[in-house]
C-alpha positions as CSV (number, residue, x, y, z in Angstrom):
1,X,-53.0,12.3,58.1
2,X,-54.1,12.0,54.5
3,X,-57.1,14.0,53.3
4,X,-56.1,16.8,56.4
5,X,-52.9,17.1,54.6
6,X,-54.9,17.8,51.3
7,X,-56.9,20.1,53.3
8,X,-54.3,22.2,55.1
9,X,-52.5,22.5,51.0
10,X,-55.8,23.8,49.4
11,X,-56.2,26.6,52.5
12,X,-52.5,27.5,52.3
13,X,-52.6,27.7,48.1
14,X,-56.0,29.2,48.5
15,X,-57.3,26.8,46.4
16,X,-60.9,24.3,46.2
17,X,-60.7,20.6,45.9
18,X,-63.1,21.1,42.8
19,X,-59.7,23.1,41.6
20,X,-58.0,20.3,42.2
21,X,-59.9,18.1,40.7
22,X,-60.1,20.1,37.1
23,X,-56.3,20.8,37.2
24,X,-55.0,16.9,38.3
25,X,-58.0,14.9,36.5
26,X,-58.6,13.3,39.7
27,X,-62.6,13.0,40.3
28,X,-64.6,15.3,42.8
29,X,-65.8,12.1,43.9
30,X,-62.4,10.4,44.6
31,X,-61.9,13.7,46.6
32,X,-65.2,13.6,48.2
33,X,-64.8,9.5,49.1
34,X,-61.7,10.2,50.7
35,X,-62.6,13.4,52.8
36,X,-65.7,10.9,54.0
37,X,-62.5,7.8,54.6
38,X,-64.0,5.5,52.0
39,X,-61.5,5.4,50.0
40,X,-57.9,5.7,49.7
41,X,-56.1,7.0,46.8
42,X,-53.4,5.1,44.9
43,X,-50.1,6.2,44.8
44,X,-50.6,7.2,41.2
45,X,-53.6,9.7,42.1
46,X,-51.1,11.0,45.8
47,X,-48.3,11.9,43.0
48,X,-50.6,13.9,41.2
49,X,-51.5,15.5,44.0
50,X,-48.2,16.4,45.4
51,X,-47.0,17.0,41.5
52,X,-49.5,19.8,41.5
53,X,-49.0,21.0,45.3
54,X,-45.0,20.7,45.0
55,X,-44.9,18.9,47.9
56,X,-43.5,15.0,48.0
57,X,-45.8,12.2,48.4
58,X,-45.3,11.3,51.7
59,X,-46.5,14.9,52.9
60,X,-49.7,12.8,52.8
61,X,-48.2,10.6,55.2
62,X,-46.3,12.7,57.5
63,X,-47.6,16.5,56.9
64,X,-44.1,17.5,56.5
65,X,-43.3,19.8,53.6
66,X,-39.9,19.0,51.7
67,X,-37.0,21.5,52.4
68,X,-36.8,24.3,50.2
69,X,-34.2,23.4,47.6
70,X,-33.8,27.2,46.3
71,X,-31.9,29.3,48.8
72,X,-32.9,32.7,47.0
73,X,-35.8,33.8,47.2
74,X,-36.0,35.1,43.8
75,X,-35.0,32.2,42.4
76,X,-38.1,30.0,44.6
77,X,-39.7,32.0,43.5
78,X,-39.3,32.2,39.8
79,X,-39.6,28.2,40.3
80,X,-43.2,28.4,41.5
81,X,-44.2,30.4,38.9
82,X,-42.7,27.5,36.2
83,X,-44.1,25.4,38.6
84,X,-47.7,27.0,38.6
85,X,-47.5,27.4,34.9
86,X,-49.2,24.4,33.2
87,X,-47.5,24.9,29.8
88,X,-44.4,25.2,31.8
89,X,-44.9,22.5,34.5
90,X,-43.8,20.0,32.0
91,X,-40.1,21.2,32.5
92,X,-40.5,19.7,36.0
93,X,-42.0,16.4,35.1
94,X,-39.2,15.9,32.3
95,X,-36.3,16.0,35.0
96,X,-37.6,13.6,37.2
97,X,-37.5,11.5,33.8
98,X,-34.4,13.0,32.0
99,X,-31.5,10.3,32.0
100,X,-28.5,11.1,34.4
101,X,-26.8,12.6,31.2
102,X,-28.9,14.7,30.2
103,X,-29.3,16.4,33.9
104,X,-25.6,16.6,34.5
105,X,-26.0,18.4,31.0
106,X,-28.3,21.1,32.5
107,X,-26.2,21.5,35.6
108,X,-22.8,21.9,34.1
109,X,-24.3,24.8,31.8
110,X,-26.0,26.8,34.8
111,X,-22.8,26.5,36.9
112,X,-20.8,27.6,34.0
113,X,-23.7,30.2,33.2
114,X,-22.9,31.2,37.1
115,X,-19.4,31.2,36.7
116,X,-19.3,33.8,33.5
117,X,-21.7,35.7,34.9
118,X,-21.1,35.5,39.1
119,X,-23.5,38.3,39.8
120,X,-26.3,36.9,37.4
């Protein structure tokens, strides 16, 4: 699977591996040695490519997407835009590093956000 995975992401997105490349730091070449099966990326360099595509890591493996964890649309897709953001992408890379505290934190004010507010 691998590099078609990559492929298939960059045609959907609409986006060039150079893109790639100058938004995940990873090298044209690294891109280039695996389109030609050279090389295979690390699992630090496939994080940084599903980080950036939203997608997990083992897309790359299997070419199967995660489910959708927003059921509203508007609310996907207000995510994709953080996502897409890169001075707002950090807020997704700081979950997957918060401590269980601090995420049980978050939650409990959004569901008590949605409970004051049921239509909001």
């Amino acid at each position: 699977m691998g590099y078609e995975a990559f492929e298939r992401l960059c045609q959907k997105r609409g986006v060039k591996p150079y893109q790639v490349s100058k938004k995940t730091g990873i090298s044209t070449a690294t891109l280039s040695s695996w389109k030609k099966g050279t090389y295979t990326p690390k699992a630090d360099k496939i994080q940084k490519l599903a980080d950036y595509f939203g997608v997990s890591a083992d897309y790359f493996l299997t070419g199967e997407d995660r489910p959708e964890y927003y059921v509203n649309p508007e609310t996907a897709q207000i995510a994709q835009e953080v996502f897409e953001d890169e001075n707002l992408r950090a807020l997704f890379s700081a979950a997957r590093k918060a401590k269980p505290e601090d995420i049980k934190l978050a939650t409990d004010m959004l569901k008590r956000f949605k409970e004051t507010n049921p239509n909001g």
